[in-house]
C-alpha positions as a printed Julia matrix, in Angstrom:
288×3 Matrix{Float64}:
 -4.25   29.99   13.71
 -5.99   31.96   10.93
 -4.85   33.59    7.79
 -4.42   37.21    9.5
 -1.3    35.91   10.67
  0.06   35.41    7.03
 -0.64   38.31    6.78
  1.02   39.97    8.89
  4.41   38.01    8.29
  3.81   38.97    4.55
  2.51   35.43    2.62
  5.73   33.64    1.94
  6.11   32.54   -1.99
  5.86   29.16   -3.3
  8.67   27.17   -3.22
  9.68   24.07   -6.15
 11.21   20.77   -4.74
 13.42   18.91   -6.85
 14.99   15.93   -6.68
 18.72   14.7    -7.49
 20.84   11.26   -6.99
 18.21    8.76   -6.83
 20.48    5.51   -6.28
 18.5     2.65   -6.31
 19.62   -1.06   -6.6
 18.13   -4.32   -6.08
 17.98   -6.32   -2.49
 19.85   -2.51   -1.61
 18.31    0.01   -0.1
 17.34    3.66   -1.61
 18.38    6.86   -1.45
 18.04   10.61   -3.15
 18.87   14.14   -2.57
 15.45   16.53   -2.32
 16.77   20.02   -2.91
 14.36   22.99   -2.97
 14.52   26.99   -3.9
 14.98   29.53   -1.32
 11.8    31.47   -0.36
 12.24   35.42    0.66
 11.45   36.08    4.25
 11.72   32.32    5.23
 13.59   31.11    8.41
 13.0    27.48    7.95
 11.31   24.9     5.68
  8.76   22.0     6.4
  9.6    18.7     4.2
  6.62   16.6     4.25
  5.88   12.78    2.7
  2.26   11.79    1.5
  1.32    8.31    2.42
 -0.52    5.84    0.87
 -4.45    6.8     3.28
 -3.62   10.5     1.3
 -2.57   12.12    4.74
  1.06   14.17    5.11
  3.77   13.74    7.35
  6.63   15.7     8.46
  9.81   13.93    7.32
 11.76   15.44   10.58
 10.89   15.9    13.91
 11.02   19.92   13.44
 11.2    21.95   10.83
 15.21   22.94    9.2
 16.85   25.48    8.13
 18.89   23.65    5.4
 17.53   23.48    1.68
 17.61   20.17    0.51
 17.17   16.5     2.67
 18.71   13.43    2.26
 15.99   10.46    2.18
 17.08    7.01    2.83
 14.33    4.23    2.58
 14.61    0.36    2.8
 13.05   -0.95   -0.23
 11.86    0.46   -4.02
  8.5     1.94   -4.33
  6.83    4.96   -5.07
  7.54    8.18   -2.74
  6.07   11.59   -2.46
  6.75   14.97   -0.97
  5.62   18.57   -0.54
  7.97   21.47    1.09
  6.86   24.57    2.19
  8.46   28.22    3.67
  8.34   28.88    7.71
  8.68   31.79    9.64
  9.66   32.72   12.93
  7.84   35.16   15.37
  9.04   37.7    17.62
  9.72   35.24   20.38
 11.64   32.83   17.82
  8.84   30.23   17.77
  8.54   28.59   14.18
  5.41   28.99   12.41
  4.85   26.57    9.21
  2.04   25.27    7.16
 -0.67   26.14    4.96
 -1.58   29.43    7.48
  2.11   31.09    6.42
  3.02   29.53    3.12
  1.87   27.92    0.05
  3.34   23.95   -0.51
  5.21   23.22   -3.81
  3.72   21.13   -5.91
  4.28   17.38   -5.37
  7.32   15.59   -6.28
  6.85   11.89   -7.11
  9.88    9.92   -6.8
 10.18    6.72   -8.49
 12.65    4.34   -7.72
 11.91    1.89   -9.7
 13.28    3.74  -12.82
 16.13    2.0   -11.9
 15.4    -1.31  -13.68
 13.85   -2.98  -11.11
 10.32   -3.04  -12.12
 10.23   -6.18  -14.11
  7.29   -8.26  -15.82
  8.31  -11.92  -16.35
  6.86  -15.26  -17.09
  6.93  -18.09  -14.73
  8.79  -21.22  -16.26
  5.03  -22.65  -17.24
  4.77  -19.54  -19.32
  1.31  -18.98  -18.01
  1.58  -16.74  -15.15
  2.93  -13.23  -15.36
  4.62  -11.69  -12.32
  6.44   -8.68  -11.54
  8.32   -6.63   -8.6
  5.95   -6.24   -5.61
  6.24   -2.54   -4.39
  4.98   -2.34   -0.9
  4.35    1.55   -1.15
  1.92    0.91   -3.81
 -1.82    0.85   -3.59
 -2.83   -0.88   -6.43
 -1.28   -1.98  -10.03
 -2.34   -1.64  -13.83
 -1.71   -4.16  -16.35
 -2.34   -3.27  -19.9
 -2.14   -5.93  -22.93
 -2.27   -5.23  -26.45
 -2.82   -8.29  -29.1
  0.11   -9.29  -31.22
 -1.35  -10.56  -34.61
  0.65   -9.1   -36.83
  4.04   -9.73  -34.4
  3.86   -6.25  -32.28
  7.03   -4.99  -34.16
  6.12   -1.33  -34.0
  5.54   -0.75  -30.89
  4.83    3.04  -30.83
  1.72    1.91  -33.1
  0.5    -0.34  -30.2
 -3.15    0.0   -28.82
 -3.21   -0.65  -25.41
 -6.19   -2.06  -22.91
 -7.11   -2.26  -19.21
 -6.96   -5.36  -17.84
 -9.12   -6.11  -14.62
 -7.26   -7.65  -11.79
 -9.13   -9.26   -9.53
 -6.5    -8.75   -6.73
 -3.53   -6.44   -5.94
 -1.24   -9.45   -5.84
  1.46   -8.79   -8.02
  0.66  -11.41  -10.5
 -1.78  -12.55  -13.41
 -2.76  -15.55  -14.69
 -2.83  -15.98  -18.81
 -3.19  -19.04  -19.4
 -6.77  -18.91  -20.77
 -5.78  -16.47  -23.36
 -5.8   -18.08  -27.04
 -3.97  -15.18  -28.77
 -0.35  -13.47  -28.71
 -0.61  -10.26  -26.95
  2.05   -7.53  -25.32
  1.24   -6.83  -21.65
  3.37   -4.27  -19.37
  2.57   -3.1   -15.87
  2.91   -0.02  -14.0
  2.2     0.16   -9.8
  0.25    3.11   -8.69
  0.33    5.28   -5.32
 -3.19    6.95   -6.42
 -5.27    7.18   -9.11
 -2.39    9.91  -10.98
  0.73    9.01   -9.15
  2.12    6.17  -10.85
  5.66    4.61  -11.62
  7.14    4.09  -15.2
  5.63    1.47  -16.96
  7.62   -2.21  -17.08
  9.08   -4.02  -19.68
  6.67   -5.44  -22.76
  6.19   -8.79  -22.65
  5.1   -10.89  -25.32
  2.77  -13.98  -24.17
  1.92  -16.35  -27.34
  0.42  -19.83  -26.34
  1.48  -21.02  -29.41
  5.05  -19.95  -28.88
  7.71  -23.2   -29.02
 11.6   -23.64  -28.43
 13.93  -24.52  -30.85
 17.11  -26.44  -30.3
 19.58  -25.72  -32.75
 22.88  -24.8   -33.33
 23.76  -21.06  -34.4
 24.77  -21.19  -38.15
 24.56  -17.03  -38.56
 25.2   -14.11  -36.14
 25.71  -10.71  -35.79
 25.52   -7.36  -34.31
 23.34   -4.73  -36.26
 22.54   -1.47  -34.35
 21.12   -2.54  -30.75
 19.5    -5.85  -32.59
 21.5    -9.4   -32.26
 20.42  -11.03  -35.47
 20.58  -15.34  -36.08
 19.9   -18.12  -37.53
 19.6   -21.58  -36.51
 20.7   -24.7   -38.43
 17.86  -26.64  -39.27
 15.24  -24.01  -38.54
 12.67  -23.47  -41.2
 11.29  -20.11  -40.16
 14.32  -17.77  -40.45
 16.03  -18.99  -43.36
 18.94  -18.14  -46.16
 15.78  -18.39  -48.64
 13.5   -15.46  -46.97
 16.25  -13.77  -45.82
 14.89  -13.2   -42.17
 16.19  -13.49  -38.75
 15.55  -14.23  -35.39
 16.68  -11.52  -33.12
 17.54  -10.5   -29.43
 17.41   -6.72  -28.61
 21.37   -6.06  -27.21
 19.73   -2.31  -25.25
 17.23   -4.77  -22.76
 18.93   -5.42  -19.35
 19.27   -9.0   -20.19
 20.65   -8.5   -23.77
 24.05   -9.08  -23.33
 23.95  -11.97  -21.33
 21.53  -13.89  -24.38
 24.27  -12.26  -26.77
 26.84  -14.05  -24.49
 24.86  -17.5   -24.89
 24.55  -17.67  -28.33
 28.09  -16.7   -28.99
 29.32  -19.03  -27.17
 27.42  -21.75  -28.57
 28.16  -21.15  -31.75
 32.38  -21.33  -30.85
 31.62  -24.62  -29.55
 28.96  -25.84  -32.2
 26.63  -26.88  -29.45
 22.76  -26.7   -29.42
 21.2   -23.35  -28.45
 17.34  -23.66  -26.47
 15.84  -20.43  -28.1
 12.09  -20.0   -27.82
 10.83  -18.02  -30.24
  7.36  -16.97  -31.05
  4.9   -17.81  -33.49
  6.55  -18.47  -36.91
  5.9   -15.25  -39.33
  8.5   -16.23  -42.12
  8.38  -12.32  -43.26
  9.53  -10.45  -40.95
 12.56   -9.78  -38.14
 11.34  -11.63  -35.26
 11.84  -10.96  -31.4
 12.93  -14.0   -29.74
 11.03  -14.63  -25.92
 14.02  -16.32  -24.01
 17.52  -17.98  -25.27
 19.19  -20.35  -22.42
 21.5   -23.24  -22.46
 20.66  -26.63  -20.88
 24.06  -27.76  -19.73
């Protein structure tokens, strides 16, 4: 078909896709609302996904005459879609495309907004690891060294590093300095999720086990002390701290609390020492 006949059906306008009710939770599947502007002379509308070899797809079996599409999918990941105008001739067949109407611009949704795009450390704390997304292509992992205790983070410089695989993991063991490192998976080369959580590897980084002598709530920061610790101290004035806004803040808050009511030992392991300065701790857990 050429581009007479868009002509002659007058061109139909461009049309914007947006997206609404992303509900997304882990070992659940996901869902969201795409929802898209009416276009003047229009009879129907194409919805179409982009997959991961660059080609499109229809997401129904024929083109509808509703404005928006519930999407369903069985797992988190990256997800993309284009929607475009159609138009029906004099003997009611549909016409849609790039020969009668311009597509919107891509909508990326991201699912794993949600949370569930996590970088961790494996109990060796040399290998880092994070949420496989089987809609991605390939991931970037970015570190930044953490001399001076990365405690502004929008100052942070951040690097490139070269994986050697698209498994969703990365060895560190061989690294002999502190440094930040966050993760982001990527359906092309400018379609990628949200960046992860930082997370601080130091090989020099120890647990202390201690009981809680000092704590409190101050803004979105947990701040303590630990009897018999040396670095945080009545002295300097310092604390350790755990951030209360990270998914898993609470549940450290929870651990420490509670171990100070019953005056046992806390496992906190902190990084290392900078007797100076308010100090991120890397995990708290209880050995029971």
């Amino acid at each position: 078909m050429s581009k007479s006949f868009a002509t002659n059906y007058n061109w139909l306008a461009l049309s914007s896709l947006l997206s609404f009710g992303i509900c997304a939770a882990e070992q659940q599947e996901v869902s969201f609302t795409l929802q898209w502007s009416s276009v003047e002379g229009a009879t129907h509308y194409l919805l179409e996904e982009g997959s991961r070899d660059g080609a499109w797809q229809s997401v129904h079996n024929e083109p509808i005459a509703a404005q928006k599409s519930v999407i369903r999918k069985n797992s988190h990941g990256l997800y993309i879609y284009r929607v475009s105008g159609c138009i029906s001739d004099s003997s009611n067949t549909i016409h849609c495309g790039n020969d009668v109407a311009e597509f919107s611009d891509p909508l990326i949704i991201d699912s794993t907004q949600s949370g569930v795009f996590k970088l961790s450390l494996n109990a060796q704390g040399s290998v880092l690891s994070w949420t496989e997304l089987p809609t991605s292509r390939f991931y970037q992992l970015e570190t930044t060294p953490c001399a001076s205790g990365c405690t502004d983070t929008e100052q942070l410089t951040w690097q490139a590093v070269s994986l050697s695989s698209n498994a969703a993991r990365y060895d560190v063991s061989a690294q002999k300095m502190a440094a930040l490192y966050r993760v982001r998976a990527c359906f092309s080369d400018t379609v990628c999720s949200e960046w992860s959580n930082n997370l601080l590897y130091d090989p020099n980084a120890q647990t202390l086990s201690y009981e809680v002598n000092r704590l409190f709530i101050n803004g979105y920061k947990v701040l303590f002390r630990l009897a018999g610790d040396s670095c945080k101290t009545t002295e300097n004035g310092m604390y350790w701290y755990v951030d209360y806004g990270k998914s898993d803040g609470a549940v450290k808050y929870n651990l420490l609390k509670a171990a100070q009511a019953g005056k046992r030992r806390i496992f906190v392991k902190v990084p290392s020492c900078l007797p100076g300065k308010y100090q991120e701790v890397i995990d708290v857990y209880q050995d029971y």
